[in-house]
C-alpha positions, -999 to 999 in steps of 0.1 A, spaced: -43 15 349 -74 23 331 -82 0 300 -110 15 278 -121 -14 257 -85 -22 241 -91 -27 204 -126 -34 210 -144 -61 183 -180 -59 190 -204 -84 172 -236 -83 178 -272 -103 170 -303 -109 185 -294 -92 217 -265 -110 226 -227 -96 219 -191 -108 219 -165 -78 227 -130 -77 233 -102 -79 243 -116 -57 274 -79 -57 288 -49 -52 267 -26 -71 295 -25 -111 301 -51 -121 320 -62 -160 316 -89 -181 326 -114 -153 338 -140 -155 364 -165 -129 374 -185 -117 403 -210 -90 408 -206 -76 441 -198 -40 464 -213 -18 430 -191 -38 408 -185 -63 382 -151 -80 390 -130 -100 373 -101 -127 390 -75 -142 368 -47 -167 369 -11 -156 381 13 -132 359 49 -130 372 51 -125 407 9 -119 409 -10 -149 421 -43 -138 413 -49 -109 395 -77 -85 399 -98 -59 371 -131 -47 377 -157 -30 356 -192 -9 364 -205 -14 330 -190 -51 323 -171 -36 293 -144 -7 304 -121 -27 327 -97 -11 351 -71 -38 356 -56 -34 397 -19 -32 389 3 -48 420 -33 -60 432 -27 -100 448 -61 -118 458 -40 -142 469 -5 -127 484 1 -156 514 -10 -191 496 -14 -222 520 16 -244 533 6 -269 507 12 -252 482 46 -249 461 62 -216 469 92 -223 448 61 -223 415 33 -221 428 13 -215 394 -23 -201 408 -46 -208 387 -79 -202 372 -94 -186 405 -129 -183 412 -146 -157 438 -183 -165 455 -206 -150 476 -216 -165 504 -249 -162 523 -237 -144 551 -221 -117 526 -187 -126 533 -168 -143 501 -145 -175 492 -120 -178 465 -117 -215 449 -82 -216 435 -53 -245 419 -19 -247 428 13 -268 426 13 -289 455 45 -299 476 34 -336 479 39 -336 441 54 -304 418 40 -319 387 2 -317 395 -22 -292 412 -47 -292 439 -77 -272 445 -79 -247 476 -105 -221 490 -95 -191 505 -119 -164 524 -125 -123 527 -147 -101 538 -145 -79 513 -146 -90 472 -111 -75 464 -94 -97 494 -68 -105 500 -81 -136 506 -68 -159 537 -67 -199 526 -83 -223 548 -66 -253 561 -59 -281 535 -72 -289 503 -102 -292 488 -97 -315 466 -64 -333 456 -68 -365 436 -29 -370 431 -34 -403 418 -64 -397 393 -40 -369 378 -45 -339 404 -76 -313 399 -78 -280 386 -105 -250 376 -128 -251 407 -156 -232 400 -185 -220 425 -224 -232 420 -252 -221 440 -290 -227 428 -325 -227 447 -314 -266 469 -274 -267 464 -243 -250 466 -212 -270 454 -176 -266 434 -169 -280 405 -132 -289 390 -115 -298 359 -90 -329 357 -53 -321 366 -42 -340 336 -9 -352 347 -8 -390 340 -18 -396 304 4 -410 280 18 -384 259 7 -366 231 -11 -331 226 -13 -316 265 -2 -352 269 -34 -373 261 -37 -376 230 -20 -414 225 -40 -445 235 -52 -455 257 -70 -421 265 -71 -411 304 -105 -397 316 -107 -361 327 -137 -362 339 -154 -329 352 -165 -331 389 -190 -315 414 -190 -317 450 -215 -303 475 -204 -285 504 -221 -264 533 -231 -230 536 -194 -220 544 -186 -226 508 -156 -253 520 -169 -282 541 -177 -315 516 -212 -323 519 -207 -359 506 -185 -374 477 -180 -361 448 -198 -367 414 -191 -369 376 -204 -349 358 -190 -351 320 -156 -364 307 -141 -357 275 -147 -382 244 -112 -390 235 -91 -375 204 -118 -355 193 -111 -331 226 -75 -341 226 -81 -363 254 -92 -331 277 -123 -312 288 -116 -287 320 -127 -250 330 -166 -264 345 -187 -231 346 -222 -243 359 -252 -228 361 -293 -229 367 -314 -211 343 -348 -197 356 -370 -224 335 -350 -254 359 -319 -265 331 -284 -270 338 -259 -258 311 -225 -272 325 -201 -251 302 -161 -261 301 -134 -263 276 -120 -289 251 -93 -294 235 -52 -289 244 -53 -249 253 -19 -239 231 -34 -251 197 -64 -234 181 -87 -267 191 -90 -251 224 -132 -243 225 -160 -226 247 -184 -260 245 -213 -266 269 -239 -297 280 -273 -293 294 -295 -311 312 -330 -311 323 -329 -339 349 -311 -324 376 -276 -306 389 -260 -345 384 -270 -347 348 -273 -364 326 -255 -336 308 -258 -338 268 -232 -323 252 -241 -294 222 -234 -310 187 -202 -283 183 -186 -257 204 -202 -227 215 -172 -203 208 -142 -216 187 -112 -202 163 -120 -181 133 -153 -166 155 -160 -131 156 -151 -123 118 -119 -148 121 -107 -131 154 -110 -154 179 -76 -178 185 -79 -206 211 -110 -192 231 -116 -209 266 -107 -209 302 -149 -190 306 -171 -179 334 -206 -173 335 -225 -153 359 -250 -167 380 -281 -153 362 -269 -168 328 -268 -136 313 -228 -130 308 -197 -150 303 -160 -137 299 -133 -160 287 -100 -155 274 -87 -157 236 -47 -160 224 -32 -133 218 0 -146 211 19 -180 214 55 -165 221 53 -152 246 18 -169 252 -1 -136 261 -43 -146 267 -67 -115 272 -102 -116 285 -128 -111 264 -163 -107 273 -201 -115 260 -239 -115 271 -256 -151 266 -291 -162 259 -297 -195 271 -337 -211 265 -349 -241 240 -320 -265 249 -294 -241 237 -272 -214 246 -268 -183 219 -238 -159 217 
């Protein structure tokens, strides 16, 4: 089905642009690739979809792949009987070939997710998981929203909290004491999957004022050598729910300094932005979807998309 810019907002100002929704359907926490003539676009599970698919040769007319799965065969640890995908992220991989980082309900434990990584040759998949886990921190709440980072020295994943054991409240951590959710970033090899060491901390979210959650890491390397580590705050079905982002100039490990307010937050774009989050950005910094509420019943989130600057310790959209 060919989407032509649903209902299309466009604002624009000093070369960078926020337009959307791009696809009329339910498509949540949107990542994006570049690859075989194509932009693409991978998105958590919808009914009996794992991982949806859309792709775009002009990053704004989306043709969403109806019956498409990226995913149709998840691993053995995951929970067939709900699996709940989410938030999947495709990467190329120096040989040309491409891995999919991915959450999902694990068997050892139905009420938190794991991250996995899946392969394909070719960017639409389907994608075959590899063995095990790649992370699964059952005890420090789970983990969720791996997200691919390559620069000139590293390539890693990055992943959200699964935040599973706080102690109630909005997206249940709102009530002291306040769990950490603390974003992550492991190394790995040049196969995208095997740990090159332990994993590191990256940010973690500042208590009430993100209601007790930041997740979604995007991460990227701009051309003059800063960081901008971009995520999500706040519990994602109220309107607190924010594009935010940190930077830092010292290296992939931080310190990350978080931006005085959020980069993208409700009433944006001439009041038409609801709960924006769940964001990827591409590689070269230059463009970011996300997704924005549509509606809370049923809870319908469609991807929206925008072109970025990022220089003088900021990012502009």
């Amino acid at each position: 089905m060919q989407i032509y810019c649903y209902q299309c907002r466009q604002v624009e100002s000093n070369g960078t642009y926020v337009t959307g929704p791009v696809m009329a359907q339910n498509f949540p926490d949107p990542s994006i690739v570049y690859a075989e003539g194509y932009w693409w676009a991978f998105a958590t599970m919808d009914q009996n979809i794992n991982i949806q698919v859309a792709r775009s040769s002009d990053f704004q007319e989306w043709t969403y792949l109806s019956g498409v799965d990226a995913l149709p065969d998840p691993p053995n640890w995951v929970n067939m009987a709900s699996p709940n995908t989410w938030a999947p992220d495709v990467n190329v991989l120096d040989d040309g070939t491409y891995v999919m980082y991915f959450s999902a309900t694990t068997t050892n434990d139905t009420t938190k997710h794991c991250v996995g990584a899946a392969k394909s040759n070719t960017v639409e998949g389907p994608y075959t998981p590899v063995n095990g886990t790649l992370a699964c921190p059952l005890d420090q709440g789970g983990a969720i929203d791996a997200s691919g980072f390559k620069d000139w020295e590293t390539r890693g994943t990055g992943w959200g909290p699964g935040n599973a054991i706080g102690n109630g409240g909005l997206c249940g951590n709102t009530i002291e004491p306040i769990v950490g959710t603390p974003l992550m970033l492991l190394a790995v090899a040049a196969d995208g999957v095997t740990p090159q060491g332990s994993p590191v901390q990256l940010l973690d979210n500042a208590g009430v004022s993100d209601d007790g959650i930041v997740e979604a890491p995007a991460l990227v390397k701009t051309y003059d050598g800063e960081y901008v580590l971009f995520f999500s705050s706040g519990c994602y079905s109220t309107d607190n729910y924010t594009v935010s982002f940190a930077m830092s100039s010292g290296g992939v490990t931080g310190p990350y300094q978080r931006a005085d307010g959020p980069l993208l937050k409700s009433g944006d774009v001439d009041g038409q932005l609801v709960a924006p989050g769940g964001m990827d950005v591409h590689w070269d910094a230059t463009r970011m979807v996300f997704h924005e509420r549509e509606s809370a019943e049923p809870l319908v989130r469609q991807m929206w998309a925008a072109q970025i600057k990022i220089g003088n310790g900021t990012v502009q959209v």
